[in-house]
C-alpha positions as protocol buffer text, in pm:
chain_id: "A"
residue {
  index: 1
  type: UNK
  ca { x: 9076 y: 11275 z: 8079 }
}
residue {
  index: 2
  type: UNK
  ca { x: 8988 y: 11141 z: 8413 }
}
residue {
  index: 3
  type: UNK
  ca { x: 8751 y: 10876 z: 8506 }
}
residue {
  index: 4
  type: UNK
  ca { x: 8588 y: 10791 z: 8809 }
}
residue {
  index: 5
  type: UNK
  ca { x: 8614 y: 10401 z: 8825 }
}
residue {
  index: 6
  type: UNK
  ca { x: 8502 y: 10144 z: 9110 }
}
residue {
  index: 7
  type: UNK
  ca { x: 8622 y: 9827 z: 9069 }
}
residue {
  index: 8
  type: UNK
  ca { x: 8683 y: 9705 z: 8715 }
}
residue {
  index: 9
  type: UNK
  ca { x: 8361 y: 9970 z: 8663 }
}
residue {
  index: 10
  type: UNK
  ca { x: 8394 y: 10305 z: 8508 }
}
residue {
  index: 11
  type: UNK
  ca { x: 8119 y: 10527 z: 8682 }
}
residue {
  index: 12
  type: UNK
  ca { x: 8183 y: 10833 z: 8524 }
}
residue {
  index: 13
  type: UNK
  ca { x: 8375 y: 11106 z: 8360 }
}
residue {
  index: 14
  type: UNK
  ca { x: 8626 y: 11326 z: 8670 }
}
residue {
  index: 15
  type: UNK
  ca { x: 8730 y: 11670 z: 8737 }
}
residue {
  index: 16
  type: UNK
  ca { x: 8944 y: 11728 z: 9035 }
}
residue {
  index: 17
  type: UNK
  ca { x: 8968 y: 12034 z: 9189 }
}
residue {
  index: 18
  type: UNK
  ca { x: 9321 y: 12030 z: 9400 }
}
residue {
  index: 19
  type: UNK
  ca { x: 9395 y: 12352 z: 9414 }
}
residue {
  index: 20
  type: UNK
  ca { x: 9275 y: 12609 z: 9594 }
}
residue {
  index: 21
  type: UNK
  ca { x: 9091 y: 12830 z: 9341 }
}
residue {
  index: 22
  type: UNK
  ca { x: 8946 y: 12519 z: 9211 }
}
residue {
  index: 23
  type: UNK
  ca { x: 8812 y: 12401 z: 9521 }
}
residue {
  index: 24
  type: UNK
  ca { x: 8639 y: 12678 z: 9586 }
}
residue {
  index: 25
  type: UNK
  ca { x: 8496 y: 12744 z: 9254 }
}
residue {
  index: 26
  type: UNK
  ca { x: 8341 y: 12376 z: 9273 }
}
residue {
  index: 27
  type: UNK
  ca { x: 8018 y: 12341 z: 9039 }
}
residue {
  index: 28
  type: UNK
  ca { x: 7929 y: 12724 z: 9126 }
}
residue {
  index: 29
  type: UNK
  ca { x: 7767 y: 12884 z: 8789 }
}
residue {
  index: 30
  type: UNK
  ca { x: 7714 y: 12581 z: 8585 }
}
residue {
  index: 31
  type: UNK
  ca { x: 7382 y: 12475 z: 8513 }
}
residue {
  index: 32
  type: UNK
  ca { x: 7461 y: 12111 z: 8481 }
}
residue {
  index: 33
  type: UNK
  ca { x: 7716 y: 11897 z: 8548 }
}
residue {
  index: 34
  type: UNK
  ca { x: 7810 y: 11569 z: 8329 }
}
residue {
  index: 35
  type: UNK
  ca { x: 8026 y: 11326 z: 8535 }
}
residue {
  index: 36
  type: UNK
  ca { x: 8149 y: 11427 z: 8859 }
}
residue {
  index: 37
  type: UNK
  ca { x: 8355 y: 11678 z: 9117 }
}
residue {
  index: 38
  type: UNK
  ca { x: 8626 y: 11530 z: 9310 }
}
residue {
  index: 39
  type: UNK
  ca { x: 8744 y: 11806 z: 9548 }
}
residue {
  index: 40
  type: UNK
  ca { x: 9050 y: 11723 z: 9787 }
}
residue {
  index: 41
  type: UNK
  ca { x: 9152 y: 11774 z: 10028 }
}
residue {
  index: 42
  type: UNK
  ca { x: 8805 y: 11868 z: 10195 }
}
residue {
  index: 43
  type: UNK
  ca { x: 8617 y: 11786 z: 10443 }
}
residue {
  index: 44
  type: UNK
  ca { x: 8266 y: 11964 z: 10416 }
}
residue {
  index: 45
  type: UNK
  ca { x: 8131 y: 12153 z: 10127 }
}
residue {
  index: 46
  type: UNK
  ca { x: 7812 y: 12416 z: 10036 }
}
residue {
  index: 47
  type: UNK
  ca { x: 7539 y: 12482 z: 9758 }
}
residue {
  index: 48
  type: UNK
  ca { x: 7492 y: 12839 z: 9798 }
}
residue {
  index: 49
  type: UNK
  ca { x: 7475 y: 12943 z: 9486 }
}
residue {
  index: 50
  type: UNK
  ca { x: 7431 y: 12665 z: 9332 }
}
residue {
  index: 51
  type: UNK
  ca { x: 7200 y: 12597 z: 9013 }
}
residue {
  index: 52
  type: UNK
  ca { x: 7106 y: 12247 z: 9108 }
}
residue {
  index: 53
  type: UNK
  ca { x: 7103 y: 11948 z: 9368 }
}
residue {
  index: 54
  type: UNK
  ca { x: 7386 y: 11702 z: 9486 }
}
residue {
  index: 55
  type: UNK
  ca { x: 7453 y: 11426 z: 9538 }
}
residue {
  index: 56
  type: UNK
  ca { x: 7756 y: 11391 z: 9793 }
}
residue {
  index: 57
  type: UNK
  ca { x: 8001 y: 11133 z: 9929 }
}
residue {
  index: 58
  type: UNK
  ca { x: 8243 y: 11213 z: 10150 }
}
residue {
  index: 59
  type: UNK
  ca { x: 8577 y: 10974 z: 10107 }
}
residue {
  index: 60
  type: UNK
  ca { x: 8861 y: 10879 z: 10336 }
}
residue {
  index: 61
  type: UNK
  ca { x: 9231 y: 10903 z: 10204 }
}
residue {
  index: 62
  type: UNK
  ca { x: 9200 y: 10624 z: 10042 }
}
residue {
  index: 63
  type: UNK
  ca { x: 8899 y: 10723 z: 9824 }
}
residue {
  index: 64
  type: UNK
  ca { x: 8665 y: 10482 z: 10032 }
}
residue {
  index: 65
  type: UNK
  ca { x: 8311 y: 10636 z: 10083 }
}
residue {
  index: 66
  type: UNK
  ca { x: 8223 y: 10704 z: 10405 }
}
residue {
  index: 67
  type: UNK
  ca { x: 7903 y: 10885 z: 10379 }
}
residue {
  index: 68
  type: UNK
  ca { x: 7660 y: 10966 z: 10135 }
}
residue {
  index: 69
  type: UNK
  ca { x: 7396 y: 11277 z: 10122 }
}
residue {
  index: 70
  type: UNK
  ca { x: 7136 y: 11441 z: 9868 }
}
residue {
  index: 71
  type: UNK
  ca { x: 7211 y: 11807 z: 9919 }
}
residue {
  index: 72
  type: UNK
  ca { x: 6956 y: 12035 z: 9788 }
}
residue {
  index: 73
  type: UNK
  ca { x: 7060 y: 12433 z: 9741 }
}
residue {
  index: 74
  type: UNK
  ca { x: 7146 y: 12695 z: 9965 }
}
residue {
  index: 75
  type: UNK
  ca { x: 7219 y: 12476 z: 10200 }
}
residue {
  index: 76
  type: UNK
  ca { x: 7577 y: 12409 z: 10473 }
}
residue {
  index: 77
  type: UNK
  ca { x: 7729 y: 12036 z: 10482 }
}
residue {
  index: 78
  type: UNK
  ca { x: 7864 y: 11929 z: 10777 }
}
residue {
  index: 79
  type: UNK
  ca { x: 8245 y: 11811 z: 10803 }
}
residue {
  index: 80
  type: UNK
  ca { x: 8288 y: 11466 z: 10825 }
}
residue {
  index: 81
  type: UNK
  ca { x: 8526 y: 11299 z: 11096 }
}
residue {
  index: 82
  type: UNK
  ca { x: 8809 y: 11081 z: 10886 }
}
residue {
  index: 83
  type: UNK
  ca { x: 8668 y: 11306 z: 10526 }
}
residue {
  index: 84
  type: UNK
  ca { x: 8964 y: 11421 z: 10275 }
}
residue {
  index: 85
  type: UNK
  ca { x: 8771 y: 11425 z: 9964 }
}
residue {
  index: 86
  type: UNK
  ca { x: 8420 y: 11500 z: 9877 }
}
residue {
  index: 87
  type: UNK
  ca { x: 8300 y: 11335 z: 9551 }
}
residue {
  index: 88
  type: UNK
  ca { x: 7978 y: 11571 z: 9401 }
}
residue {
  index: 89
  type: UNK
  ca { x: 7766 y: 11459 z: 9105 }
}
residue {
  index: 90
  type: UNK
  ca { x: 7411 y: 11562 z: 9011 }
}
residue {
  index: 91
  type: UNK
  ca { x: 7146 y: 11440 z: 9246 }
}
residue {
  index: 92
  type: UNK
  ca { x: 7077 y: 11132 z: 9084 }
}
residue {
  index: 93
  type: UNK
  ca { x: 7374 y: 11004 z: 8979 }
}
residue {
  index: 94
  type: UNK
  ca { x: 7470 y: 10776 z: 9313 }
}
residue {
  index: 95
  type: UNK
  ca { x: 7123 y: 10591 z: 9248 }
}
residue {
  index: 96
  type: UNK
  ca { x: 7231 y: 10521 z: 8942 }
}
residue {
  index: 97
  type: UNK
  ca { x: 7585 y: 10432 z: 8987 }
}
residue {
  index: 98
  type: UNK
  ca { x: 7434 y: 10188 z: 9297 }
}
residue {
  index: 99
  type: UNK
  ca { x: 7736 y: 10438 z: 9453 }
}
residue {
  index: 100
  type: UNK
  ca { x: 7756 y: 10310 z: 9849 }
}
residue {
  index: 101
  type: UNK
  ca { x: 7939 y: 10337 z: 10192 }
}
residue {
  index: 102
  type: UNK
  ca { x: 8204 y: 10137 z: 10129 }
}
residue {
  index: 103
  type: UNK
  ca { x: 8314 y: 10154 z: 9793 }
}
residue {
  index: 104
  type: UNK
  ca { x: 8669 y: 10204 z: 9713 }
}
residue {
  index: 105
  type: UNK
  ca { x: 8706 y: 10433 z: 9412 }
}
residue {
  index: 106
  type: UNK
  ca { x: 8996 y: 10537 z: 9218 }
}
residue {
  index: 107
  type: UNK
  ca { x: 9080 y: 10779 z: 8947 }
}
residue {
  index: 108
  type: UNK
  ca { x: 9167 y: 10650 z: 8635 }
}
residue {
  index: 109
  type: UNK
  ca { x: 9365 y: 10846 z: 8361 }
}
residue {
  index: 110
  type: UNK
  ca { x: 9342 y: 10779 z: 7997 }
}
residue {
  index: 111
  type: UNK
  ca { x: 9677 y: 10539 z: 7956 }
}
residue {
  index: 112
  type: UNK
  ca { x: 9763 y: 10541 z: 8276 }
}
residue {
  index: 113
  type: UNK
  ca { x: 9739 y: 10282 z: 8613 }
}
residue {
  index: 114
  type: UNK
  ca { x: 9506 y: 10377 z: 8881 }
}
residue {
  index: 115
  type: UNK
  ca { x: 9574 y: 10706 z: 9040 }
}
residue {
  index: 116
  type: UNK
  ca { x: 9621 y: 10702 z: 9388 }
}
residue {
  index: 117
  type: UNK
  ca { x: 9610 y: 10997 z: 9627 }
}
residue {
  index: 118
  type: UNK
  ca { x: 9980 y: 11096 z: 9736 }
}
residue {
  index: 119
  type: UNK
  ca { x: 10136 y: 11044 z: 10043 }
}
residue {
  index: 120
  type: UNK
  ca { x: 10108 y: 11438 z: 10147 }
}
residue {
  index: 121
  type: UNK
  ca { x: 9711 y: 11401 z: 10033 }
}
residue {
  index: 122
  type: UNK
  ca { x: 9646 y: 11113 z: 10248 }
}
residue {
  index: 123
  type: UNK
  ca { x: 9860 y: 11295 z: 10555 }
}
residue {
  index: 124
  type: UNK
  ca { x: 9605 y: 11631 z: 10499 }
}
């Protein structure tokens, strides 16, 4: 299983969503969400549809946060200039994590060393 980890921190339990189907699927129809959404590449994303508020960082290709927005639902985000990734959580969670512009994340596998977005994902 992935984790979200900043630092020598563990912030959460990780889904990506790489692939296209996945990406676009997102959080649509769940009720909830425990842990966090990391969707790449993107650079923008929506909550049409969606069941509850976001929180949303937007991350650079090297999983740095480079902005961070409460998105309520039925609503557009806007792309973000230098975004590959967007990180999405329930509104909420950020607060708690102390999650800020800046912060250099990773994703962390069970038994593994720190997973770094590929070459190709950092060229996107």
């Amino acid at each position: 299983m992935p984790w979200l980890v900043r630092g020598d921190r563990v912030l959460a339990s990780l889904e990506v969503a790489e692939s296209p189907a996945s990406r676009m699927r997102g959080l649509l129809g769940r009720s909830s969400c425990d842990g966090a959404l990391l969707i790449r590449p993107a650079r923008s994303v929506h909550t049409f549809g969606m069941r509850f508020p976001l929180d949303v960082a937007h991350l650079d290709a090297e999983l740095r946060v480079v902005r961070t927005v409460r998105m309520d639902r039925h609503r557009l985000g806007r792309p973000i200039r230098g975004g590959r990734a967007v990180l999405e959580a329930e509104a909420g969670c950020f607060q708690r994590w102390d999650l800020r512009v800046g912060d250099e994340l990773t994703v962390r596998c069970d038994g593994d060393s720190t997973d770094q977005p590929t070459d190709q994902e950092q060229n996107r």
